[in-house]
C-alpha positions as CSV (number, residue, x, y, z in Angstrom):
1,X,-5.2,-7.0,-5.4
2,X,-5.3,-11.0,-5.9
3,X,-2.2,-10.8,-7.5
4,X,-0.3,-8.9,-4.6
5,X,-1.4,-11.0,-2.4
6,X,0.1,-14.0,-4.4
7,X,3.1,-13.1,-3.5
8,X,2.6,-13.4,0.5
9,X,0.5,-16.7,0.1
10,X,-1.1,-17.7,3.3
11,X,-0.6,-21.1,5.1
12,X,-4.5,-21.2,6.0
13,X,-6.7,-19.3,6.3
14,X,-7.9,-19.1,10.1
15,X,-10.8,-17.3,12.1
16,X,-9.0,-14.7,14.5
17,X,-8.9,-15.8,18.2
18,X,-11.3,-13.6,20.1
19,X,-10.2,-12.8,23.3
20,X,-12.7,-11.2,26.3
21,X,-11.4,-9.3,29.2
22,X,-13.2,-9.7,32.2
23,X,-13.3,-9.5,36.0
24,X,-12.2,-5.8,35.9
25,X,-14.0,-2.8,37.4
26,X,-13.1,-1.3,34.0
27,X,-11.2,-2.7,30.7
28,X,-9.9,-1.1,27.9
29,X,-11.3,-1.0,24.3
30,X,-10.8,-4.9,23.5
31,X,-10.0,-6.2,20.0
32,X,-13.3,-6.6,19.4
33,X,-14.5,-3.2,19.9
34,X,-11.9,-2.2,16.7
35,X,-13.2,-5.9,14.4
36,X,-16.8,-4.3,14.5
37,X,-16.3,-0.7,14.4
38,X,-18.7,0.8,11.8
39,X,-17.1,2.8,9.0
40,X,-20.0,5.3,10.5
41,X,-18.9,5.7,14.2
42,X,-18.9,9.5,14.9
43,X,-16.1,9.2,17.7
44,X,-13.3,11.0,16.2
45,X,-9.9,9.4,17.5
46,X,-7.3,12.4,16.1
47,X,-9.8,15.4,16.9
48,X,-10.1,15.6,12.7
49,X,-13.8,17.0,12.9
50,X,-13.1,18.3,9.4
51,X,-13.2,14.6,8.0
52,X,-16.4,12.5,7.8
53,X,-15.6,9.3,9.6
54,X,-13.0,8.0,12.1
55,X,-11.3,5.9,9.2
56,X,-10.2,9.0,7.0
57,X,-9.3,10.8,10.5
58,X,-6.6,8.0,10.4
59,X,-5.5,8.3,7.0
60,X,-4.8,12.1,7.5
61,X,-3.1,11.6,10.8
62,X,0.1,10.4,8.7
63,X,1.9,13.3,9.7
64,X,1.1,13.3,13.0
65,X,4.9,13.5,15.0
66,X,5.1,9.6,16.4
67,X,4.9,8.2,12.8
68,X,8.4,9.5,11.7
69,X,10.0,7.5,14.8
70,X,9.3,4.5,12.4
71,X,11.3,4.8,9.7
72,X,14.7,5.4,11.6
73,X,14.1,2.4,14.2
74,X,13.3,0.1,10.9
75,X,16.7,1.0,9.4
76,X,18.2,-0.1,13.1
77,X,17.6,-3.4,11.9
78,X,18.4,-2.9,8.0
79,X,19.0,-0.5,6.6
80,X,17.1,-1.2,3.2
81,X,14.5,-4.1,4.2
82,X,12.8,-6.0,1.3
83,X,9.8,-6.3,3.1
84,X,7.3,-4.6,5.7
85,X,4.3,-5.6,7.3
86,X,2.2,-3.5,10.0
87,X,-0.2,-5.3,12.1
88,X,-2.9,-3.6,12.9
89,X,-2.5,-1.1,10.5
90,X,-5.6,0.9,10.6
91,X,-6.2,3.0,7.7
92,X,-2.5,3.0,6.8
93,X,-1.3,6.0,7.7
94,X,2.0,4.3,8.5
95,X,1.9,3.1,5.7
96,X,1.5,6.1,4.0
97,X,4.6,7.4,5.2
98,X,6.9,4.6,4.6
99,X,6.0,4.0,1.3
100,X,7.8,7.1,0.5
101,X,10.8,6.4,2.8
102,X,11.4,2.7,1.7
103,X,10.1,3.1,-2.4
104,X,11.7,-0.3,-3.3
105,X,10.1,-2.1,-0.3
106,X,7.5,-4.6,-0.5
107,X,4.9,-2.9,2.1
108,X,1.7,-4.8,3.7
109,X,-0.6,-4.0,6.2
110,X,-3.3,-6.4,8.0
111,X,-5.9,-5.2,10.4
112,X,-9.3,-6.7,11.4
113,X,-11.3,-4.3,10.6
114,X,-12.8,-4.9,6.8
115,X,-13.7,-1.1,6.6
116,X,-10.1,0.1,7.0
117,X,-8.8,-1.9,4.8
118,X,-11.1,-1.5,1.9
119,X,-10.1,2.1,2.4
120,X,-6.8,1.4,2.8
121,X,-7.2,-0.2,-0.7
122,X,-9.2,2.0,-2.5
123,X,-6.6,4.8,-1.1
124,X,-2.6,3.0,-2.5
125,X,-2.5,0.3,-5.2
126,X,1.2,-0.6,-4.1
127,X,1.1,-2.0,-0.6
128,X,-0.8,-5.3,-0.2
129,X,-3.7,-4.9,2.4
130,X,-5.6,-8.0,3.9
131,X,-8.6,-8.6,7.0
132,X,-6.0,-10.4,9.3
133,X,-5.6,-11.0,12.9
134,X,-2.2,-10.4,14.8
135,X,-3.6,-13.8,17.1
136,X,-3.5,-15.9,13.2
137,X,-1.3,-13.7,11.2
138,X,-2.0,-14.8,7.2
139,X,1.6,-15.6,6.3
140,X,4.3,-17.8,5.5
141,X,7.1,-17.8,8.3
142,X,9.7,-15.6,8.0
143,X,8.1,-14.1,5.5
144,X,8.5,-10.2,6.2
145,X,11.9,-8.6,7.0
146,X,10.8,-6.2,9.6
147,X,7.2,-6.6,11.0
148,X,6.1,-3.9,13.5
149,X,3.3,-2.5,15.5
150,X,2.0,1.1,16.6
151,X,-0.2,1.0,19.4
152,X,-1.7,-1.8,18.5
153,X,-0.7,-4.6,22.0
154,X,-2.2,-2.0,24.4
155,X,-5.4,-3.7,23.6
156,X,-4.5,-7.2,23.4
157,X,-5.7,-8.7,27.6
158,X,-2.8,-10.9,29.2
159,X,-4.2,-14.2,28.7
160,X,-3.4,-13.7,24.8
161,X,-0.5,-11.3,24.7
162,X,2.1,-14.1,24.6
163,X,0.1,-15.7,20.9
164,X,0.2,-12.2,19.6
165,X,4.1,-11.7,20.4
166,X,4.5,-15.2,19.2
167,X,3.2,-14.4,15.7
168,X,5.0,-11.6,15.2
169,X,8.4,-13.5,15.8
170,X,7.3,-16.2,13.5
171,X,6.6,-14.0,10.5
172,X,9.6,-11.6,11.1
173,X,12.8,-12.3,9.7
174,X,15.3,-9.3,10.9
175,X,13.4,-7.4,13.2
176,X,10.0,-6.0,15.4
177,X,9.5,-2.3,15.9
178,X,6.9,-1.6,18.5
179,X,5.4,1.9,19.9
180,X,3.5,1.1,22.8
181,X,2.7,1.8,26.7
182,X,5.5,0.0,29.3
183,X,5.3,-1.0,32.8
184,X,7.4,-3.7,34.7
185,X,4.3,-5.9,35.0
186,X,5.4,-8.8,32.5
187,X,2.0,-9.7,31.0
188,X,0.1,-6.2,31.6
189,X,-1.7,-3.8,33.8
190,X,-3.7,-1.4,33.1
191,X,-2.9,2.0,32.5
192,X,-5.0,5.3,31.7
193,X,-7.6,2.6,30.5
194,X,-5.0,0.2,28.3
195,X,-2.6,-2.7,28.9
196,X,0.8,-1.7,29.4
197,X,3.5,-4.5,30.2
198,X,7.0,-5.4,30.1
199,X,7.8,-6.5,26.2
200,X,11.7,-6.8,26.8
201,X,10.9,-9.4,29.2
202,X,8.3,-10.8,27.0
203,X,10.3,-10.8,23.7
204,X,13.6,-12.5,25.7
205,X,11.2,-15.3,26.7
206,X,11.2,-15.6,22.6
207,X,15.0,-16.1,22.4
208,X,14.8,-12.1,20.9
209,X,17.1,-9.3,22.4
210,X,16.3,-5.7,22.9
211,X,18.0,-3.2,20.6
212,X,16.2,0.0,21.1
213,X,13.7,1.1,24.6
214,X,13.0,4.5,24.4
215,X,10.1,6.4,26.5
216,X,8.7,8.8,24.4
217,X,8.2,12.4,24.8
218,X,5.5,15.2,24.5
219,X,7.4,15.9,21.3
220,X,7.2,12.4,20.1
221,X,3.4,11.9,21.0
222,X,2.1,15.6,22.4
223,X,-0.3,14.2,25.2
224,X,0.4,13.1,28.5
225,X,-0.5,10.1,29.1
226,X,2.0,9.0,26.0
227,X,4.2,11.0,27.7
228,X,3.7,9.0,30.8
229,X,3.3,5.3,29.2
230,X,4.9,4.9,25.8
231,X,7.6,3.3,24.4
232,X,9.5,2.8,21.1
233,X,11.4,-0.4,21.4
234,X,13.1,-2.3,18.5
235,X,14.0,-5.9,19.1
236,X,15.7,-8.6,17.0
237,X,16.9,-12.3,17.1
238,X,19.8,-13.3,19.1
């Protein structure tokens, strides 16, 4: 793996900012709640009882219908990128998939939690897969051609959602795919118990223009309060 990640050489290595929501009657899961999450934690996010812990519920949720939106909105922006990076990408289930849509592509994913990535490791010797922060993203700018995020910002509090976009832009090079919750509130309110905000405002305060903004359906994510609160948007440089 130390040879991968050669090739996306870090400018420093930094601690990830830890942000604290509080002041609420109730708060969503916080970033910190997914940095310490035990490879052991019974909870089972995709119903996958069959599976032993949360982390391989992930990796077998690869098919699940909102994954394949990915693919097409990445080729919005080019249609053969060089490079991918996911933030916050679990146990690369994401991943999983594009590897076998884009087989030429350089593919990394970063998440701070050290259990899913070791598994995320121990799972594809291709993509490159590092602890990493979307507040101190460990990488050159510019570095990815497309950098993208699945519900991954509904969890991110207001006082630190404009860092988080502002990494993203400076590692990104053609493009930003995000699938996540929208409201009209520019930094966030909550919503069904996560942060949902307006990231077309949010990315034109970066100098970046909207390309796609699509709710999404029960067929794209089959529950309802996806239904209700999610979003695929694509965005890009003017």
């Amino acid at each position: 793996m130390l040879s991968k990640q050669k090739k996306f050489a870090a400018k420093k290595k930094e601690k990830p900012v830890k942000v604290k929501v509080v002041d609420l009657d109730f708060t969503p899961q916080g970033m910190e709640y997914w940095e310490t999450r035990s490879s052991k934690d019974k909870k089972k996010d995709w119903n996958e009882s069959k599976y032993e812990s949360w982390i391989e519920g992930y990796w077998q949720s690869y098919k699940h219908t909102h994954r394949f939106l990915l693919a097409p909105a990445i080729r919005k922006l080019v249609r053969q990128p060089d490079s991918i990076l996911e933030v916050g990408c679990s146990a690369a289930p994401n991943i999983r998939l594009l590897e076998r849509e884009f087989p030429m592509t350089k593919l990394a994913g970063i998440d701070i939690n050290a259990d899913s990535i070791r598994f995320s490791q121990s799972m594809m010797n291709r993509p490159t897969f590092m602890v990493g922060s979307v507040f101190s993203i460990p990488f050159y700018d510019k570095s990815f051609d497309v950098v993208f995020a699945d519900a991954v910002l509904m969890y991110v509090a207001p006082i630190a959602i404009r860092q988080a976009i502002g990494e993203m832009v400076r590692i990104a090079k053609k493009g930003i795919v995000l699938i996540d919750w929208y409201d009209e509130a520019r930094d966030g309110i909550i919503k069904d118990f996560h942060w949902a905000r307006n990231y077309p405002s949010l990315f034109e305060s970066e100098d970046w223009k909207t390309v796609v903004d699509r709710p999404l359906t029960l067929k794209d994510w089959p529950t309802e309060s996806w239904a209700r609160n999610g979003h695929l948007f694509v965005f890009k440089p003017y």
